[in-house]
Phi, psi and omega in degrees: 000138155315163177302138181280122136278160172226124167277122154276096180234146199202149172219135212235139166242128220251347160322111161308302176233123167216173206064029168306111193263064157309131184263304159207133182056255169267349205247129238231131184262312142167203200214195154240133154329094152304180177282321157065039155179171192246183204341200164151154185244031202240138191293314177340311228254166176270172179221173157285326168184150193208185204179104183245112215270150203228099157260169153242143207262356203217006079254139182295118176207145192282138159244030181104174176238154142236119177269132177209176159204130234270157181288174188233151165240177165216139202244153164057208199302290203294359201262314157341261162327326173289313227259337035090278187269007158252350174280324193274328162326284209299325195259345099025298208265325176116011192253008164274138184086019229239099194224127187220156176209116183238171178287115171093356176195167202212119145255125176229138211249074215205167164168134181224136188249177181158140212223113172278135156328317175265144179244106204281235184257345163273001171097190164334136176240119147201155202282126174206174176270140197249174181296132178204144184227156166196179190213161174224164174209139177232126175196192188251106136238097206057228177273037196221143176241125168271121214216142158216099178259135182205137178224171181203140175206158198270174183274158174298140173064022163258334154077222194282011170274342183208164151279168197284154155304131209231096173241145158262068211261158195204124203222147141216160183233133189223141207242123175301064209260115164233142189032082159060001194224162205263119172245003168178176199190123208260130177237120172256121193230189162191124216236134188233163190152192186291345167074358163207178334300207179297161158219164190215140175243151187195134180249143155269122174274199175279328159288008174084003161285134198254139156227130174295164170213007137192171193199137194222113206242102209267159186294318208287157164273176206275008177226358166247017175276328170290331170268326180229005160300325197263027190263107169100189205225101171284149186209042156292165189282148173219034189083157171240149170237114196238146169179130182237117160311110183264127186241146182283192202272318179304351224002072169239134161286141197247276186235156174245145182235189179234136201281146186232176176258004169288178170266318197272128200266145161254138182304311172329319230239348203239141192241168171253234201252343170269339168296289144006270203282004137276021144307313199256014169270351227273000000 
């Protein structure tokens, strides 16, 4: 089997708190717990919900996605309630604890609450894992690998109560192959959705080096992106992307270039994997 890659693509609230239910003025009824940071290549960090497609490029095999999403908190009265009625929804309907993993897609079904005794000054706290599903497609056409990873996950602690976060990501790849092995590989890719919160794509290798391969900053605020962003399974443009990826006699990525219609690589042009990713810091 070839060297294992991982497509990432994840969405994020960049928010210390968002989805704040204003009442009047300052004063508020309650919020959610954010992601409380921007791009990162780092495996570590949380999202809202995400999707990690795990292939080999060479011989090409899907070897499944995991969709997931990190616990979330929520403060005060409304998250008290949302999260109240999607529990009793949700065990109602049958979906906790719940898990399938079928050819081509991973749904995982999952949520754990928990209510602290203490109560500071936001008032209630409470915890939970939140629902999140995706599907994948992996193939051959001609000389091109066709790839559609797509996930959906609910905002925190409303679940079946609101809509979901809405991702596409739509890739293609074309590979560059000498004596059986892969030495680079031009990745065009394009992401459609719900337009919030944010998102980031990241190719991995098997040794665990990271590249963005886009980044997506969404319009919306952290408190009317949740109410009026997520209404529906959205397939607005959320940008395109190309970057074409050089791998060493390990086939681990070594340098990134931006693909031209020459033939002829200018040295110039070709970045390393830290350089690559501080474009997008930029």
């Amino acid at each position: 089997m070839g060297n294992v890659f991982k497509i990432i693509a994840r969405s994020f609230a960049p928010f210390k708190r968002f989805g704040r239910m204003v009442v009047y003025g300052d004063f508020y009824w309650g919020e959610y717990e954010g992601d409380d940071r921007t791009f990162s290549t780092s495996l570590k960090v949380s999202s809202r919900v995400s999707s990690s497609l795990h292939l080999t490029l060479n011989p090409l095999k899907n070897l499944g996605d995991i969709v997931q999403s990190h616990p979330t908190r929520g403060f005060g009265m409304t998250s008290k309630i949302t999260s109240k009625a999607t529990e009793y929804l949700a065990d109602t309907i049958g979906t906790i604890g719940e898990t399938f993993n079928l050819s081509g897609i991973v749904e995982r079904r999952e949520r754990e609450y928990h209510e602290p005794s203490r109560i500071d000054r936001t008032g209630h706290t409470v915890t939970s894992k939140e629902f999140s599903y995706g599907t994948s497609d992996v193939r051959k056409e001609g000389e091109n690998i066709i790839i559609q990873q797509s996930y959906h996950g609910s905002i925190p602690l409303v679940d079946v109560l609101a809509g979901d976060i809405d991702v596409t990501n739509n890739i293609v790849i074309n590979l560059e192959v000498v004596d059986n092995k892969v030495t680079s590989m031009v990745i065009k890719g394009s992401l459609v959705g719900d337009r919030f919160p944010w998102a980031e794509v990241l190719l991995v290798d098997s040794l665990n080096n990271v590249i963005f391969l886009h980044t997506f900053k969404s319009d919306w605020g952290p408190n009317t992106g949740p109410v009026l962003a997520l209404l529906g399974d959205m397939k607005t443009p959320m940008g395109n992307y190309t970057a074409k990826v050089h791998l060493d006699k390990m086939g681990v990525i070594n340098k990134v270039s931006v693909p031209s219609a020459s033939t002829i690589v200018n040295k110039n042009s070709m970045y390393s994997v830290e350089q690559w990713n501080a474009r997008f810091y930029a």
